[in-house]
N, C-alpha and C positions, 0 to 999 in steps of 0.2 A: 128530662126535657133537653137538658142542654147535651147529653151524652148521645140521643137520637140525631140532635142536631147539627153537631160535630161528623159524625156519622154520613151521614147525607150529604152533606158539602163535597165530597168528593163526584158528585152521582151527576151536578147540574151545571160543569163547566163554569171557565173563567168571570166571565159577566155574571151569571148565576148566584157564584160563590159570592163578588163583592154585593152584587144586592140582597143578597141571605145576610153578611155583613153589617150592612145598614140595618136592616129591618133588627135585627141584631140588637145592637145600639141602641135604638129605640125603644126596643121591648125589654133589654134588660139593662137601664142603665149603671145601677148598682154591682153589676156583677163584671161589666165593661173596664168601669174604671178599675178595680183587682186588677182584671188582666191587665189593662195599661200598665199600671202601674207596678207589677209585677216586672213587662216587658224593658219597661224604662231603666226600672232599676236595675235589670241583668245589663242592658246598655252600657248603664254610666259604672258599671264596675269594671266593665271591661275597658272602659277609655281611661276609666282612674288607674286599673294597672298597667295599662299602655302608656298611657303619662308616666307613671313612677317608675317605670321599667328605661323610658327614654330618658327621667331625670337622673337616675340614680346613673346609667351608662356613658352618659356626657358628664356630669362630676367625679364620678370615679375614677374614667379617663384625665381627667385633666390633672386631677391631682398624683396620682398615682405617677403620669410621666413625669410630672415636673418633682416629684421626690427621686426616682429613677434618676433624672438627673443629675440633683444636689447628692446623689449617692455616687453617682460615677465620679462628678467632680472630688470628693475626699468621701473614702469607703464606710460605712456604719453611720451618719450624720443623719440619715435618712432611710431606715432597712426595711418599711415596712410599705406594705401598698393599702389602699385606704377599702371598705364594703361597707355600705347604706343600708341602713335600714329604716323602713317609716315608724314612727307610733304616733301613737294619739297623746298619751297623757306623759311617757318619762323621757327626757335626752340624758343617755348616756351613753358615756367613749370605753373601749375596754379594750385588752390585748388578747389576740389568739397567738401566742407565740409558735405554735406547731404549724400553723399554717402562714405567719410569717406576714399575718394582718391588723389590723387596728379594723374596729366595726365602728361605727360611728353613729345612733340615731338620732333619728331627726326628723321633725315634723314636717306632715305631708303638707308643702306650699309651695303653691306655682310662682312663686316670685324669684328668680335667677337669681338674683342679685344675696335676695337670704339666704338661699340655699348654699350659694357657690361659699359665701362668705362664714357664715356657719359651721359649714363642712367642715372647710378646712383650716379654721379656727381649733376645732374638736379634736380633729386628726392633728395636727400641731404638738397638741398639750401632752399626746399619748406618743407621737412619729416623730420627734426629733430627739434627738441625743437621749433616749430614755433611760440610760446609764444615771443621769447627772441628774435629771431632773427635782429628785429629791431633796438635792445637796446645794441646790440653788433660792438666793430669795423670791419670792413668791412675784416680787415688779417684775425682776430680770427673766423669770421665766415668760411672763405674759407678753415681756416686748422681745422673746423670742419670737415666739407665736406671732404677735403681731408684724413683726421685720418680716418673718417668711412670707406668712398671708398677704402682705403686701407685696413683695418680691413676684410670689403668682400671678398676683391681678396684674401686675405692669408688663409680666411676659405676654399676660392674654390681651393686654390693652382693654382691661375691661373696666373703666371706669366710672362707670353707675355704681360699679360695686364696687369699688376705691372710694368713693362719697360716703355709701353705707357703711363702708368697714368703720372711716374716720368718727360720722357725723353723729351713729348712732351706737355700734360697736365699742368702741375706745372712749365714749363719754360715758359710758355707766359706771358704777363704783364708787369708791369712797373717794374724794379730793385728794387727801395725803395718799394715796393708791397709786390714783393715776398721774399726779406728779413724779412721784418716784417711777414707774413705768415709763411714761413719755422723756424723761431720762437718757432711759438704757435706749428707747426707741431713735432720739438721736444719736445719741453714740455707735449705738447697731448701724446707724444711717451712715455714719460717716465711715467707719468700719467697711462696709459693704460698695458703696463708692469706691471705696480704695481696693476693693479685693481681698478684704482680709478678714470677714468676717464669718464665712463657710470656710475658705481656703486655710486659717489658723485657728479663729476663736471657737468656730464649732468641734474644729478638732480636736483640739485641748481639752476642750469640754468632753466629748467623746472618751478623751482618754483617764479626765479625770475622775471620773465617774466611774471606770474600769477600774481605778486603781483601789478606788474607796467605797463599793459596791455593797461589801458585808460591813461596812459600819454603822454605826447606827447616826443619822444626821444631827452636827452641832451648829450651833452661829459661826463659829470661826472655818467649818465648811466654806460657806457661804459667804465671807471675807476674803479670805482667799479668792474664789474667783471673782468678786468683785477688782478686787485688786489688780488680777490678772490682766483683766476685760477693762480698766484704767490705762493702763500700761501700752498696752497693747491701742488704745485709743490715741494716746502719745504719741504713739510711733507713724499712726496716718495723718495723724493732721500737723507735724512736725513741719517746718520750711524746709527746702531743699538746702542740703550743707550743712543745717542747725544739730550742732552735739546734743543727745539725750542729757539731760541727767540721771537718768537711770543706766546703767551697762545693762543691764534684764530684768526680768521679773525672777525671785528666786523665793520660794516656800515650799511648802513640805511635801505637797504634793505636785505643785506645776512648777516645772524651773526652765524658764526657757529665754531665750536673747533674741535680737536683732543683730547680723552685723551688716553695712551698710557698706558696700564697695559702688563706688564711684567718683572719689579724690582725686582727680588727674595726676595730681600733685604726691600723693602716696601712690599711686601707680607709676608713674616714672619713676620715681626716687626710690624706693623699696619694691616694686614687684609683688608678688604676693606673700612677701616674708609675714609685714604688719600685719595681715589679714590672718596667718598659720598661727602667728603666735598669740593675737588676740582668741583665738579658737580653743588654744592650749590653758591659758588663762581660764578662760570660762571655763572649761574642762575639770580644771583643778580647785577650781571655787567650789565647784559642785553643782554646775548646771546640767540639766538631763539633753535638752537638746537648743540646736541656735539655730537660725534662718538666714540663708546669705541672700541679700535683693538688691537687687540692681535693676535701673532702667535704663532705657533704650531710646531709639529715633521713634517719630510719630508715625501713625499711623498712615497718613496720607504724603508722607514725605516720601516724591516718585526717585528720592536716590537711596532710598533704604534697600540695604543687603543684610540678609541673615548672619553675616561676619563683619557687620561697617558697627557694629557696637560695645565699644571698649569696656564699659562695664560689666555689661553680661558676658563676653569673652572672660575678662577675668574669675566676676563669678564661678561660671563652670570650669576655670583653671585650680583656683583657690580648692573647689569643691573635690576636683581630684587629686589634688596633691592632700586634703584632708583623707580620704580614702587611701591613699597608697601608703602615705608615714602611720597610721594605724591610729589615728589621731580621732577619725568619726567616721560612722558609716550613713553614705546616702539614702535617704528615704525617698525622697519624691524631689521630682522637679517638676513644677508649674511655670508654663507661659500664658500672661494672656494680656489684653490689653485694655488701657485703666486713662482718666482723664489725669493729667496735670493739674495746677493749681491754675495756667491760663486754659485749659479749659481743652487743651489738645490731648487726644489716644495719645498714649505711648506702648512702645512695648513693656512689658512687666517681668522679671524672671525671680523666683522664688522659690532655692533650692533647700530644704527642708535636712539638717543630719542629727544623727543618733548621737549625744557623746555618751551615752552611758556604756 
């Protein structure tokens, strides 16, 4: 009946066909709703993977550039691009290393704010410094994660999802957990204010994880860069002019210094001798590498010139006269520009050398 029916629909034109329709419906209610329901459902699959296909290409996007980036700023910190996947019942993160990915699943929900945050919490844990991750405490790695993932949302000004990361994300866990965590989370903070916490501490990390890759993980790993990422927290939040107590951070695996040019006073009066020889020093102690930094005029000051700043001239003087007596060789040099303790841009220069 219904196969003659179908049939025929073709034979009695438009108006025809919708009151064959009707009459339809009425006559066979039970076989209607099937096909409804049949229809519907072929519907909503197609809008569910049209949704999932727009969600997973706007988070994939987002993350992906903004690791691009933390990768261009210092090389391997960030090597991997992030791919979505839905499921129903398992979330997990895992590496494709041939293809240079992190997969990430993750359940199918329309909430932006879960999703974005989620993500790239998961990508985090597997897409940052994956050298090291093994070799670090299990707080410091989480307010890795956590510094980045918040790093992203303040690029995107997305701050619904700043509330969920804080509110509901970062309060789960055990107390003594997330104490230790929120920790490193300030110190990352204040690190990252200053510029120096992609720009040095990821790197180090990067490296040190390179160096200690086939060992097998102790606690005193993991002391060690504690220490490190101590030290190195010193050096940002020091006053302007205030002597370390520390000369560097130096153990077994990370040995690296600060030396700080901008003395007026050892610049007139010695030139950059104190700076060669304090270099030479480190050198023969046994430090692998030092950082020469120096700041600069502010950012909005309309009589700044690219050469009106006595420190980072010197800097990049110091730095070649280290390259030329065969004393260290140049890695990188970083500019960029970072608040004061009054709250003003300055310029920033941060020239990185080898003394090994």
């Amino acid at each position: 009946m219904v196969d003659e029916f179908v049939a025929w629909l073709p034979t009695i034109g438009p108006i025809g066909v919708l009151i064959a329709v009707i009459l339809f419906v009425i006559a066979y209610p039970e076989r209607t709703e099937k096909i409804s329901g049949w229809l519907l459902g072929l519907f909503n699959f197609g809008i569910k993977k049209l949704r999932q296909r727009s969600i997973k290409s706007t988070i994939q996007g987002r993350i992906s550039t903004f690791a691009r980036s933390m990768n261009e700023q210092v090389n391997g910190i960030m090597p991997y691009n992030v791919r979505l996947n839905f499921v129903k019942d398992i979330e997990r993160t895992k590496l494709d290393p041939d293809k240079q990915i992190v997969i990430v699943r993750i359940r199918d929900n329309v909430d932006d704010d879960r999703n974005l945050v989620n993500s790239m919490m998961a990508f985090c844990s597997v897409g940052i410094v994956p050298q090291s991750r093994q070799f670090l405490p299990e707080p410091m790695n989480a307010a890795i994660d956590a510094t980045m993932t918040r790093k992203l949302l303040n690029e995107l000004k997305h701050y619904t999802a700043l509330e969920y990361l804080y509110k509901e994300v970062l309060a789960e866990g055990r107390d003594d957990f997330i104490e230790q965590r929120n920790e490193f989370c300030r110190i990352f903070d204040d690190l990252d204010e200053s510029g120096l916490f992609t720009r040095v501490v990821l790197e180090e990390m990067r490296d040190f994880g390179a160096r200690i890759v086939t060992r097998f993980p102790r606690d005193w790993h993991s002391e060690e860069a504690v220490q490190f990422v101590k030290y190195v927290h010193a050096v940002a939040t020091r006053e302007p002019g205030q002597d370390m107590q520390e000369v560097g951070h130096r153990s077994y695996y990370i040995s690296t210094a600060f030396v700080f040019i901008g003395s007026i006073e050892t610049m007139i009066d010695g030139g950059e001798g104190p700076y060669l020889s304090h270099i030479r020093r480190l050198r023969t102690n046994g430090y692998r590498r030092a950082y020469l930094a120096a700041r600069g005029g502010s950012r909005v000051d309309p009589f700044r010139l690219s050469s009106s700043s006595a420190s980072i001239n010197m800097a990049r003087q110091v730095a070649q006269s280290i390259q030329r007596d065969g004393i260290g060789t140049i890695k990188r040099t970083m500019q960029y520009y970072m608040p004061d303790i009054m709250g003003n841009e300055r310029r920033q220069i941060l020239i990185e050398i080898d003394l090994s």
